[in-house]
C-alpha positions in Angstrom: 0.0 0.0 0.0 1.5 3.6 -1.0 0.0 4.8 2.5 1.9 5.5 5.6 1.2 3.3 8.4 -0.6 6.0 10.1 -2.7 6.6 7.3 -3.5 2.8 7.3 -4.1 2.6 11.6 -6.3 5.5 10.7 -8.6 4.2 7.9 -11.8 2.8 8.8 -11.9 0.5 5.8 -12.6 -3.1 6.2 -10.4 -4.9 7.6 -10.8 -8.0 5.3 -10.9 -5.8 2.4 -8.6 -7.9 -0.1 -5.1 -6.1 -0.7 -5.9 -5.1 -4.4 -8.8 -3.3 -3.9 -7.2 -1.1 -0.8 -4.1 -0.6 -3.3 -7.0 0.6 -5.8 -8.3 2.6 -3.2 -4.9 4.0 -1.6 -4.1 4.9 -5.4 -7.1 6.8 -5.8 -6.7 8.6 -2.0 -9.0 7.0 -0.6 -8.1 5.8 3.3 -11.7 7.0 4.9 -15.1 5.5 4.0 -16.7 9.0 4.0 -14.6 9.9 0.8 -16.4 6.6 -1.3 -19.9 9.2 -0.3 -18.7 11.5 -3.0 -18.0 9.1 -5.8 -20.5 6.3 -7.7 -20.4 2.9 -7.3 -19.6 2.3 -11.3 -16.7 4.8 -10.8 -15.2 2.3 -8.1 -15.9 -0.6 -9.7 -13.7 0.4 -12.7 -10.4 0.8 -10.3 -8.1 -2.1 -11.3 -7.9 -4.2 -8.5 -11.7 -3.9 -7.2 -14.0 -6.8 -7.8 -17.4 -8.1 -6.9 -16.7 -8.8 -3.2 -14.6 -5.6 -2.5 -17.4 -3.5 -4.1 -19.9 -5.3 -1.7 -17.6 -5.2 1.5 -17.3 -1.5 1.1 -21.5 -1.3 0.2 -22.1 -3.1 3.9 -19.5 -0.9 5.8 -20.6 2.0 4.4 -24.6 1.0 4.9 -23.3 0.5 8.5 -22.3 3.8 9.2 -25.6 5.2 7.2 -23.7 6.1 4.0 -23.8 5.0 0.6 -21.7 5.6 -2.3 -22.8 8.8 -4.3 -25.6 8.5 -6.8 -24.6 10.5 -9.4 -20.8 11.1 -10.8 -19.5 14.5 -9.3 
């Protein structure tokens, strides 16, 4: 992961989230489930690195803490 290890104690991204998908993420600066609210779903899904499962691991954590990924591209 590009991140520092703060920036990875820090994140509240799942912990199970496969190591691809939170380089995608960490490549995109993304460490914090509250930045996923201002981007869509499809937009995620087309970072190399995120599949089915990661897409629905972030989906739960973020329905979890009453957010969802942004409906419409910024």
């Amino acid at each position: 992961m590009t991140g520092t290890n703060a920036e990875e104690r820090e994140s509240d991204l799942p912990k199970k989230l496969a190591k691809p998908a939170k380089r995608a993420l960490a490549n995109a600066g993304c460490h914090q489930l509250k930045q996923l609210t201002a981007v869509s779903e499809a937009d995620v899904r087309k970072l190399h690195g995120m599949g089915p499962k990661a897409l629905e691991q972030l989906r739960r954590a973020l329905a979890d803490k009453g957010m969802s990924f942004s409906e419409t591209r910024p």
